[in-house]
N, C-alpha and C positions, 0 to 999 in steps of 0.2 A: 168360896171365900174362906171357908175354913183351913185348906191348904196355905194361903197366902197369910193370912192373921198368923198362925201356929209359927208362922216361919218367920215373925216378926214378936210373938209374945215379949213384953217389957221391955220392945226396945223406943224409948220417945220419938215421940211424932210432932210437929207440926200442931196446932188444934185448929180445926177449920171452922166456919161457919156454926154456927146453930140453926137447925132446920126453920125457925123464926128469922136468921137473919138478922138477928143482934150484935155478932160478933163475938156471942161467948164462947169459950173457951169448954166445955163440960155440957155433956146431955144428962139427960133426967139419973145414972146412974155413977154421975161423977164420973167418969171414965171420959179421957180425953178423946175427942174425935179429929178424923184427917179424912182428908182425899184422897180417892185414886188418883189426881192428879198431881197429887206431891211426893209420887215413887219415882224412882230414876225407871224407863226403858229403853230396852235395845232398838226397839223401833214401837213406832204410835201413831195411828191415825185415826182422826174423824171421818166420819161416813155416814151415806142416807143411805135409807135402806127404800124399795120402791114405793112405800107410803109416804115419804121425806122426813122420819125420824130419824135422828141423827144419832150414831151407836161410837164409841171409841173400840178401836180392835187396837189390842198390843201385844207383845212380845217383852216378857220380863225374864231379869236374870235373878232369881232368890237370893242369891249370892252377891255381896259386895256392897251392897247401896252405900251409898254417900254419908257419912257420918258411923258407920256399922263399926262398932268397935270390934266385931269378930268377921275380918276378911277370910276370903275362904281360906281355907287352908286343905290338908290330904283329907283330915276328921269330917269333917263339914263338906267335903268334895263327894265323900262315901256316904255320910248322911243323905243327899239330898239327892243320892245317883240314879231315883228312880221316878225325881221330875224336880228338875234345877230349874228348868228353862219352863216358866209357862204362856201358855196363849189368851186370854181376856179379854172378854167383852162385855161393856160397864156404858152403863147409860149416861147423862149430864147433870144427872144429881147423883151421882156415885153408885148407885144399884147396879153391882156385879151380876151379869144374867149368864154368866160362861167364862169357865175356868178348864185349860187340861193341861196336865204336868208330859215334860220330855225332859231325857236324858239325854240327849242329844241335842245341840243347838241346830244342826244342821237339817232335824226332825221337825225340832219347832220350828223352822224358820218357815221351811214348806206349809207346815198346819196353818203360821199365820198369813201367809199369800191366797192360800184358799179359802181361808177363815173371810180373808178383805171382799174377797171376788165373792161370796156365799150371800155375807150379809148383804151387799150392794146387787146382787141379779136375785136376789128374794126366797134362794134355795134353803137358806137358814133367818128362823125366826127369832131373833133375837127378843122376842117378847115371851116366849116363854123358856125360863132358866135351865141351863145344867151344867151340874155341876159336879167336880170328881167325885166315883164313887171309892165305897172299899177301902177309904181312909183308917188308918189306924193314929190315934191318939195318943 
């Protein structure tokens, strides 16, 4: 998740839910909250996996989202040229359990068709998380 937050730092969101279900707008640290399901992606699907929990797999593009006032451009193309395109899988209360960055959309696109086919024949456990390593801040 850290990949994905860092590559959204100050830009506004949506505020979703309160884990109460009130409708407010701010959790316990005044910080606005959102969903993974109010990002734009490239593709998105729900799926059970063979216990019948239900997991969303996606494929997003860091770049460009809808309202981003900084579209990609060369700066920001080279910024992000060592994972633009990533793959996620995020539970129905928003808990990201699997993130991997590609350079390549044609890379990611593959990771997320087996990522789909993984979690639904039970070879990948979406229950227990991971998540990029080797991040630099």
């Amino acid at each position: 998740m850290l990949a994905i937050a860092s590559a959204f730092r100050g830009r506004a969101r949506t505020p979703a839910r309160t884990a109460a279900g009130d409708g407010g707008a701010t959790n316990s640290s005044n910080m606005p909250l959102w969903s993974m399901d109010e990002w734009q992606y490239l593709e998105r699907e729900v799926v059970s996996d063979p216990s019948g929990r239900q997991w969303t797999v996606a494929l997003m593009d860091v770049l460009g989202q809808e309202g981003d006032p900084d579209m990609p451009n060369k700066l920001q193309e080279l910024q992000y040229s060592s994972g633009r395109y990533f793959t996620l899988v995020y539970s129905p209360t928003g808990g990201l359990q699997r993130e991997r960055g590609y350079a390549v959309l044609a890379e990611a696109e593959d990771a997320y068709r087996e990522l789909l086919a993984a979690v639904m024949d039970g070879s990948l456990d979406p229950t227990q998380p991971v998540f990029r390593e080797g991040l630099e801040d």
